[in-house]
VEXKE-963336 format. One line per field, with one value per residue (C-alpha): z, x, y negated. Coordinates in steps of 0.25 Angstrom, whole numbers. Layout:
// residues N
w: Z,... $
u: X,... $
v: Y,... $
This chain:
// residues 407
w: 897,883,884,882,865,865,848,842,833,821,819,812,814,804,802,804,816,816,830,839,853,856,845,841,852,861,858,862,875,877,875,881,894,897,890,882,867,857,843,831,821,807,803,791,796,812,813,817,809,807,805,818,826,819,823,837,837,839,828,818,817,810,817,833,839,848,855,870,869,856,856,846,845,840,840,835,824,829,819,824,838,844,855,871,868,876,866,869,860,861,860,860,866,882,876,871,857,848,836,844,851,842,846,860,859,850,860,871,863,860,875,871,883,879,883,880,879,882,896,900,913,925,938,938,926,915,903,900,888,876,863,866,867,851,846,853,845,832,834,836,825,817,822,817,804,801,806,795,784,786,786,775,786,785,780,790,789,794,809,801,791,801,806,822,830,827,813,815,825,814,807,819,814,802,809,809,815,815,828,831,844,847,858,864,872,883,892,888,882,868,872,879,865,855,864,860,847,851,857,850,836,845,849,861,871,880,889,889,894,887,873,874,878,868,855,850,838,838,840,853,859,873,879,886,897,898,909,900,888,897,908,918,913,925,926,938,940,931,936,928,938,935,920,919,928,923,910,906,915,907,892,884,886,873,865,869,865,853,848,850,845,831,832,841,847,854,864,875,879,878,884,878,891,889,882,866,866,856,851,834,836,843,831,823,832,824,833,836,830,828,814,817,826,830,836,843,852,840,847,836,839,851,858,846,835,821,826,817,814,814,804,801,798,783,785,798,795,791,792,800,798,810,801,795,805,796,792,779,777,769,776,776,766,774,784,792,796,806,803,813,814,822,819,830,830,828,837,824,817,827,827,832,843,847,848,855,866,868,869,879,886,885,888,901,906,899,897,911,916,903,904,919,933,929,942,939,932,920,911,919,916,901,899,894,890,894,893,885,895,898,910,922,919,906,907,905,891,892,886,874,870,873,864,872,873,859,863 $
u: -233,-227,-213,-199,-194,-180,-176,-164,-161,-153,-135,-136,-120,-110,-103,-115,-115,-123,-125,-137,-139,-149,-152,-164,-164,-161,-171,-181,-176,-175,-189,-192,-185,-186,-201,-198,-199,-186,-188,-177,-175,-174,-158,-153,-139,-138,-132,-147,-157,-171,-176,-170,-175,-189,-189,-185,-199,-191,-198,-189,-193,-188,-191,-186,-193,-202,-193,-189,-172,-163,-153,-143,-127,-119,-121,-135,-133,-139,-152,-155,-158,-171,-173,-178,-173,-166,-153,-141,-131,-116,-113,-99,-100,-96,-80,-85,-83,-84,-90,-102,-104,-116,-123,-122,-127,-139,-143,-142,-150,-161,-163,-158,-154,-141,-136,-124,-120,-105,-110,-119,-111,-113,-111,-96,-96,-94,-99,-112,-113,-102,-97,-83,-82,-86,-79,-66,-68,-71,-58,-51,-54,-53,-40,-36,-41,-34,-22,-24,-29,-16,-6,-14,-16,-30,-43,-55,-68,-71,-80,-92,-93,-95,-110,-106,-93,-95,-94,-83,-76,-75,-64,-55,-47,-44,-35,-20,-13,6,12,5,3,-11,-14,-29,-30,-40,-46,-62,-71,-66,-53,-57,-64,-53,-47,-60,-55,-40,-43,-52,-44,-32,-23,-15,-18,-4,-1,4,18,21,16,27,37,36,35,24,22,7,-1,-4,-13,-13,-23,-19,-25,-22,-12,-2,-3,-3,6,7,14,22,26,16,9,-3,-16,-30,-38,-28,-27,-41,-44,-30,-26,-20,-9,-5,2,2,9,6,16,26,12,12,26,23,8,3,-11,-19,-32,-37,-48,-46,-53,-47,-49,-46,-37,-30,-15,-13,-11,2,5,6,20,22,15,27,39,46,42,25,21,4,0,-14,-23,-38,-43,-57,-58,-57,-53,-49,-36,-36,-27,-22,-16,-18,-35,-37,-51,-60,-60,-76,-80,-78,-66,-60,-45,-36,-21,-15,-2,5,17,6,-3,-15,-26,-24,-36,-32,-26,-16,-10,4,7,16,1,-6,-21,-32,-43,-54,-69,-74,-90,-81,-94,-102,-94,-99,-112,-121,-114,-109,-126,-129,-118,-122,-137,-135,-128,-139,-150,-145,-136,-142,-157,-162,-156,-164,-175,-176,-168,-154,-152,-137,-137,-133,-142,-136,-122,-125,-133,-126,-137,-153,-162,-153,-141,-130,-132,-123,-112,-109,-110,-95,-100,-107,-95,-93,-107,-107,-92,-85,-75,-69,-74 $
v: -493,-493,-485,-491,-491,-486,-487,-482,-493,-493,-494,-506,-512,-512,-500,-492,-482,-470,-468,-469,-470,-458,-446,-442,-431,-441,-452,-441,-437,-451,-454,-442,-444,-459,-460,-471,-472,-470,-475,-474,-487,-481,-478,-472,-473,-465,-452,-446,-450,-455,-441,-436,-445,-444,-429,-432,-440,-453,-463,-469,-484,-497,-510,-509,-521,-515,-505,-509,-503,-502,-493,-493,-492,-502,-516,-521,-532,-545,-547,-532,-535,-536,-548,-543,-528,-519,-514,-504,-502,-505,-521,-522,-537,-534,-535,-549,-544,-555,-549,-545,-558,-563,-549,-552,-567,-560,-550,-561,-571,-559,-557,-542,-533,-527,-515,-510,-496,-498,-504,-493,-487,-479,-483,-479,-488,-477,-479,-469,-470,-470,-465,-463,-450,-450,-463,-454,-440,-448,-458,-447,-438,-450,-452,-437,-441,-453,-447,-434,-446,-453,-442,-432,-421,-417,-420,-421,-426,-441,-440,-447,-436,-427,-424,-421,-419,-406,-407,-415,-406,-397,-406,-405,-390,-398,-410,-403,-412,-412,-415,-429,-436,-443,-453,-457,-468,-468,-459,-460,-456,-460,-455,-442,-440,-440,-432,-422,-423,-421,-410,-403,-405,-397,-409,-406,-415,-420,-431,-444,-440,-429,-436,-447,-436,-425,-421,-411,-401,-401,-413,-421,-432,-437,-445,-459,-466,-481,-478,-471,-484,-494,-500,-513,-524,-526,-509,-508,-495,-491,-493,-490,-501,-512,-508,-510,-522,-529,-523,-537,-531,-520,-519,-507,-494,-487,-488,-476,-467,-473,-470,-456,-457,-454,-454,-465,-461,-475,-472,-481,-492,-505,-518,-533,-536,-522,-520,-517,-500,-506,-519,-520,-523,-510,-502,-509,-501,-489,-479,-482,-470,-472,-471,-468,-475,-471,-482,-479,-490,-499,-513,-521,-530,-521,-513,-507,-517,-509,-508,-521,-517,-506,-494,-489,-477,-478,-483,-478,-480,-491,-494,-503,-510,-514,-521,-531,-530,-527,-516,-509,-500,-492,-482,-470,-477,-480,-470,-481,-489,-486,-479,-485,-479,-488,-487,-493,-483,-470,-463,-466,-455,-448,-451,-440,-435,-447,-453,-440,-441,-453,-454,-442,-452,-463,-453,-448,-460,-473,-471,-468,-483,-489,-484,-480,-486,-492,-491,-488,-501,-493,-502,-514,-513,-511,-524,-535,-545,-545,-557,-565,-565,-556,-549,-552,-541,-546,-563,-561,-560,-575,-582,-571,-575,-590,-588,-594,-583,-576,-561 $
């Protein structure tokens, strides 16, 4: 019986991204583990290359049409995909996300099984596998060096110039920061890792309460749940269940945070249906303080007015003007503006630990339901379409494809 192809294939999206989903360590566990075979697609551009996997006995291979699975990252451009295969990588369609619309009709005219990473939970529906952890510690370093850019405090190298997070962690003692305060929304994993960085870099850490109340002579970041920047609009209590199932019902409860707030670490996740974090007329008032934003979730026209668009990694900041409601890219020019920093595959900086975090988590809680028993219904719940259909648990995205809804 011939064994199952898994191949690596190769980041072809627009910015390019470095990642991958197994290392070349990885690749051979993997085939050694599961018995199956893992092939590379020929890449000048990831963070390991051809020669590492080759040493890894993991063959380095142009053309991927014989391979069973292909495992990428980001989104497969449409003349790239293969019909009747078995692909992961992040889609970005279950939000009925307009500019990937004609990808989903693709993979559904191709008879493609998609799986998709962000769908891939256990049974207490968590996500099992993510780069969050890493899109949080490289949005918040870049955060601390837009802030040191725009006001000429220090110099430190950019997170892509860096080989590893420990290469970068070495630029930390050089970030002397006055007497700022720093706010991170959300509680997960991109939040808990900014805080990483936070902490690391020697931030004190204090809460919500006390961060509105006083003043401090060394710099400070709290972290915020939606609890504390969100509240019923009829003055009821706060309760997470309804907020979820009912955010409609609520309307932001930010501000306060960001009259006293100079940096802005965004890290929570944010839904459609769910209020603004602050409204662009509010970012006009005298007092709202924000000058810098770090924007990692990167929701454009989202819940934060100045993220227009998003940065890249060769340009990771612009200005936003709140006045004119407008980008200015080039930035630090007027301190009054506002400086967003939004790339929206900030991992990619990142790339090596970030694809060895994550193919850890793909080897012990992702590849034993593909290639074994789902009996979990890990697989399942991560399979948007199969056969040419969507699968039952997303025919909620049957209008987005037919267009009959604007996504």
């Amino acid at each position: 019986m011939d064994k199952t192809t898994i191949v690596l294939i190769r980041e072809e999206k627009v910015p390019v991204d470095h990642r991958v989903p197994l290392t070349p360590d990885q690749a051979a566990l993997a085939q050694e583990k599961f018995g199956v075979e893992v092939i590379c697609q020929n890449s000048a551009l990831r963070c390991f290359p051809n020669e590492e996997y080759q040493q890894a006995n993991i063959p380095v291979v142009e053309s991927v049409q014989g391979a069973d699975i292909l495992m990428g990252v980001k989104e497969v451009p449409i003349d790239k995909l293969i019909p009747n295969k078995t692909y992961l990588f992040f889609s970005h369609t279950i939000k009925k996300q307009a500019y990937n619309r004609g990808l989903l009709r693709a993979i559904l005219n191709k008879k493609i099984r998609l799986i998709d990473y962000e769908r891939l939970t256990d049974q207490k529906n968590q996500r099992v596998v993510a780069f969050g952890r890493f899109a949080g510690i490289v949005g918040a370093y870049n955060g601390l060096y837009t802030f040191g850019k725009k006001f000429g405090l220090y110099d430190i190298c950019r997170a892509k110039d860096c080989f590893d997070l420990a290469d970068l962690r070495t630029e930390y003692p050089k970030i002397k920061l006055p007497a700022v305060k720093i706010a991170i929304t959300g509680t997960g994993r991109v939040a808990n890792g900014a805080a990483e960085v936070l902490n690391e870099v020697g931030i004190r850490r204090v809460e919500a309460s006390e961060y509105l109340k006083y003043h401090y002579e060394k710099p400070v970041y709290t972290q915020l749940e939606v609890t504390q920047y969100n509240r019923k609009k009829d003055g009821s209590p706060f309760h997470k269940e309804d907020f979820f199932n009912h955010p409609e019902q609520f309307v932001p409860g930010f501000l306060p945070f960001a009259r006293e707030t100079d940096l802005l670490i965004a890290g929570a996740y944010w839904d459609s249906n769910s209020p603004v974090l602050f409204s662009r007329e509010e970012m006009l008032q005298e007092d709202f303080k924000l000058k810098v934003i770090a924007d990692i979730t990167c929701d454009i026209e989202g819940s934060i007015p100045s993220t227009k668009q998003p940065s890249t990694m060769d340009d990771p900041v612009y200005d936003y003007d709140p006045w004119k409601d407008e980008v200015v890219s080039t930035p630090y020019q007027n301190q009054n503006l506002i400086s967003v920093m939004a790339i929206d595959n900030l991992p990619s900086e990142l790339p090596r630990d970030a694809s060895q975090a994550f193919g850890d988590a793909l080897l012990a809680e992702v590849l034993p339901h593909l290639l074994e028993k789902d009996q979990d219904g890990v697989i399942a719940r991560a399979t948007i379409t199969e056969n040419g259909k969507l699968t039952e648990n997303y025919c909620y995205l049957q209008d987005f494809v037919d267009g009959t809804t604007a996504g």
